[in-house]
N, C-alpha and C positions, 0 to 999 in steps of 0.2 A: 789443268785449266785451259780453255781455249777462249781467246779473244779476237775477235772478229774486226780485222781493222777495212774500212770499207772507202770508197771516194771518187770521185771522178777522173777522168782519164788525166793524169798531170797534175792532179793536188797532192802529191807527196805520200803515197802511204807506202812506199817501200821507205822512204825515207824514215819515217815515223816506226818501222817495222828495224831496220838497222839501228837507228840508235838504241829502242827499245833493248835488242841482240844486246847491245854496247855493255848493255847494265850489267846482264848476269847472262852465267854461261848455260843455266836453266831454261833462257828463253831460246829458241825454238823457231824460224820464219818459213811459211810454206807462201810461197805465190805461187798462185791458183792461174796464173796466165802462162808458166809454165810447165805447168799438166795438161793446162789445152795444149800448147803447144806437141807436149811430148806424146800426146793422145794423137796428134795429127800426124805421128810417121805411124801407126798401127797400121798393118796392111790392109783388114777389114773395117777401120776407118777412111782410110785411101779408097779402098775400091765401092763404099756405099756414097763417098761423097764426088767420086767421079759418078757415079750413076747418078746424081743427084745434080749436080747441077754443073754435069759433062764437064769435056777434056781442059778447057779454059780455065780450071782451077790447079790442070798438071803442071808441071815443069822438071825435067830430067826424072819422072817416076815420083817426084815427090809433089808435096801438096806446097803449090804457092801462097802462102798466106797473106800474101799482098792482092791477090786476083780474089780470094775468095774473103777477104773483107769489102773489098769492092761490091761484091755481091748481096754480103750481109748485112753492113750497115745500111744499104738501100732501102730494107726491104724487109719489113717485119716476121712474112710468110718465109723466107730464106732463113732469117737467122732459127725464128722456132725449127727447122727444118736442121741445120744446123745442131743445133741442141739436141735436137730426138737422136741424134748419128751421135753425138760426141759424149753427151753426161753423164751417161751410167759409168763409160770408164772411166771419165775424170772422177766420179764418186767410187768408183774401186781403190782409185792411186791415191786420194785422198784419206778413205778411209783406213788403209793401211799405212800411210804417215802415221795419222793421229793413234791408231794403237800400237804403232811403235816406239812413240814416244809419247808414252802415257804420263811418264814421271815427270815429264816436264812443262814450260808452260809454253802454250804453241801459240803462234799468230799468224792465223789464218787472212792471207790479204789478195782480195776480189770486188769486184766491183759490186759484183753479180752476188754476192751472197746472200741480200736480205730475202733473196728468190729460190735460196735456200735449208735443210734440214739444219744444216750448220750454224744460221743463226739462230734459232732457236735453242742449238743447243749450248751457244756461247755465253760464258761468263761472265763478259763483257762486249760491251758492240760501241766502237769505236769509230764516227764520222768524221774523215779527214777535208778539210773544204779550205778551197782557194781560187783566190779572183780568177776570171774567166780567163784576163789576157796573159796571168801568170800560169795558169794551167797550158795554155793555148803555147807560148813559147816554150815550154819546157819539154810538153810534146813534140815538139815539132823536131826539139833539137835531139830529145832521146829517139822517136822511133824512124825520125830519117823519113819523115810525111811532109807533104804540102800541108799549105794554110787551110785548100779543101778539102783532103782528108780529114784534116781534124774536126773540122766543119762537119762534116758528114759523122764522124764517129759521136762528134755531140749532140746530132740532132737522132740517135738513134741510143743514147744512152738512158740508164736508169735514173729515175726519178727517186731522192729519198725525203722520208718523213723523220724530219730531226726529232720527234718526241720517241720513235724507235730506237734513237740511242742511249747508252749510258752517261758518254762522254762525247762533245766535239770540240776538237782543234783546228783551230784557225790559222793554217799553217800560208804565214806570209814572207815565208825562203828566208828569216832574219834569225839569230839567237833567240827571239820570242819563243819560236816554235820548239825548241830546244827546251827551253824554260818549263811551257805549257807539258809536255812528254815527258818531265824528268816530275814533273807533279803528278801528273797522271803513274806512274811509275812507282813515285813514294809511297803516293794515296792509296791506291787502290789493288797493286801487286804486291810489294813488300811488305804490307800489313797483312796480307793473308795467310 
C-alpha cells in the first residue's frame, strides 16, 4: 500500500508520517526531500548543475543548497531546469524504496507529488494543511531561513486541488491533529 501524504512547506506532514510510524511497525516513511537532497551529492548531478547555473551554487566541492534555492524558488525556468538534472534519479532511489518494501505500508511524503507517477499510483492521497502563520513559524524555526525565504518558497510553491485527495487534515499543532490521524489510521489502514 502506498499513501501519499502531501502539504505545504511547514504544515506537518512529516509529523503526520511519524505518528502514522507510531501505529505499526508495518508503516514504512520515505521523505522525498531527502532523496533530493541525497540526489544532490551525485557527482553527475554536481557537475550538470554547476554547468547550469555556474560556480555560485558550489561550496567546498559540494552543492550549496541554500544558493541554489535562492536560485529556484525565484524563477520557474530554474526550478524546471532543476528537475530535468535531478528526477529520474530521485525516481530511481524511489523506486527502489518502494520495491523493497513491498510488504509493507509506505508513506510517501513530498510536496511535489501530485506532479507525480506516484500519486496516481497511491492508495491513498492524504492533504496536510495549516494556517499560513503556523506553517511560516515552524519553517522558519526547522530549516534555519528568514521570514524571506519562506516568503519566497511560498510564492513558488505548489498549488493543490482538495477534491484530488482522499483525505484532509487539518493539522493546528494541538492533540486535534493527533485525534484526526489516529481516525484516519483506524478508518482507512487497519481495516484493510
Amino acid at each position: 500500500m502506498i499513501i501519499c501524504i502531501v502539504g505545504k512547506s511547514g504544515s506537518g506532514k512529516s509529523y503526520v508520517c511519524n505518528l502514522l510510524e507510531s501505529y505499526s511497525e508495518n508503516i514504512i516513511h520515505l521523505d522525498i526531500d531527502n532523496i533530493s537532497h541525497q540526489v544532490l551529492t551525485f557527482p553527475n548531478v554536481v557537475d550538470k548543475l554547476v554547468s547550469t547555473f555556474g560556480n555560485s551554487v558550489l561550496y567546498n566541492n559540494s552543492i550549496n543548497r541554500k544558493a541554489l534555492a535562492n536560485i529556484v524558488f525565484n524563477s520557474k525556468s530554474a526550478m524546471d531546469k532543476l528537475t530535468n538534472i535531478t528526477w529520474h534519479q530521485m525516481e530511481i532511489l524511489i523506486d527502489d524504496f518502494i520495491e523493497n518494501n513491498q510488504s509493507k505500508i509506505i508513506l510517501l511524503d513530498w510536496q511535489l507529488l501530485p506532479k507525480t507517477k506516484y500519486f496516481n499510483q497511491a492508495n491513498f492521497k492524504v492533504l496536510v494543511q495549516a494556517d499560513f502563520n503556523s506553517r511560516m513559524k515552524y519553517a522558519i524555526l526547522r530549516d534555519n531561513i528568514t521570514e524571506g525565504n519562506f516568503l519566497t518558497r511560498e510564492k513558488a510553491s505548489y498549488t493543490f486541488n482538495k477534491e484530488d485527495f482522499d483525505i484532509i487534515i487539518d493539522n493546528d499543532f494541538s492533540i486535534n491533529t493527533d485525534r484526526l490521524v489516529k481516525e484516519f489510521y483506524d478508518k482507512s489502514i487497519v481495516s484493510r
